[in-house]
N, C-alpha and C positions, 0 to 999 in steps of 0.2 A: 451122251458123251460124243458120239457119231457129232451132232449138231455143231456144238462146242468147236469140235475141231474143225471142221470144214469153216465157220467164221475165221479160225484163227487163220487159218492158210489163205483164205479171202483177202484178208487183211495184212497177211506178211508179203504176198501177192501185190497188193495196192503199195505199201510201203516201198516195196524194193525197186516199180513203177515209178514213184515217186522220187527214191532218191537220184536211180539212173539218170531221169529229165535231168534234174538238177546237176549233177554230175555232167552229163552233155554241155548245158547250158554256162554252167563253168567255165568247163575245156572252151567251147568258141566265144566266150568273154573274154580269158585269159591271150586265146591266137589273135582278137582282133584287136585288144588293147598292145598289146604285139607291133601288131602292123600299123597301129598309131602312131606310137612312138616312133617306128623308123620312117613315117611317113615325115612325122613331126623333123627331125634329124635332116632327111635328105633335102624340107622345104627351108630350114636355117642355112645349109650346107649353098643352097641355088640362092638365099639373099645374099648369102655374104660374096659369093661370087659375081650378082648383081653390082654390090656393090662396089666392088675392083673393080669393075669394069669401068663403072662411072666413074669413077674418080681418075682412073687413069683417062678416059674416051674427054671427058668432060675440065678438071684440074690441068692434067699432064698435056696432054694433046690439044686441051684447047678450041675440043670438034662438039659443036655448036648443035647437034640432030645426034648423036651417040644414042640416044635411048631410040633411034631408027636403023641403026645398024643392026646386019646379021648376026654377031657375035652377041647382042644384045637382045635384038629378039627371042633366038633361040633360047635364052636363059629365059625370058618375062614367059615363053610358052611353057616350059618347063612345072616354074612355079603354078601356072595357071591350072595344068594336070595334075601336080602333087594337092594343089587345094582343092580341086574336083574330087580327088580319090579319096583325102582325107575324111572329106563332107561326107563322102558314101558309107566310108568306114565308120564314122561317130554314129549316122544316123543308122547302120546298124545293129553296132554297140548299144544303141539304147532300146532298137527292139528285142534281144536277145531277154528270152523269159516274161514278155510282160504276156503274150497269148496261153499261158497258165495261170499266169495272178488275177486275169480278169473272170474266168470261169467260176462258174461258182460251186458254190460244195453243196455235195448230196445230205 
């Protein structure tokens, strides 16, 4: 009986190991899909201001180098950090849990 039980608690032991990863693994899928999306938001947020700018620097104004100006710049760097961070954040999202799926079982 002694036997018995010491497997079972083994095992409820491995399980509760088990779901907590998972549970962790969740929670920082859940925060980084998170930080996607407002990544996603803030880099629409910098085109469509891209784009006022052209159209005013370039239509309205008539100025001929606009996507060289400061006002313009600053937004083109902008986008170019929100696509860096994005990139970092996806390609973490997709490592979250695979260094347990790969291991193998006893």
């Amino acid at each position: 009986m002694g036997n018995i039980w010491h497997d079972f608690t083994k095992w409820l032991e491995d399980a509760s190991n088990v779901v907590g990863k998972e549970a962790g693994d969740l929670t920082l899928k859940g925060r980084l899909k998170l930080e996607i999306f407002e990544l996603n938001r803030k880099l629409r947020e910098h085109y469509a201001t891209l784009g006022m700018i052209a159209y005013d620097e370039f239509f309205v104004k008539k100025t001929e180098n606009w996507h060289k100006r400061k006002k313009s710049m600053a937004v083109i760097r902008q986008i170019r950090a929100k696509i860096r961070a994005l990139e970092k954040k996806e390609k973490a999202y997709k490592k979250v849990g695979k260094k347990s799926k790969t291991k193998k079982k006893r």
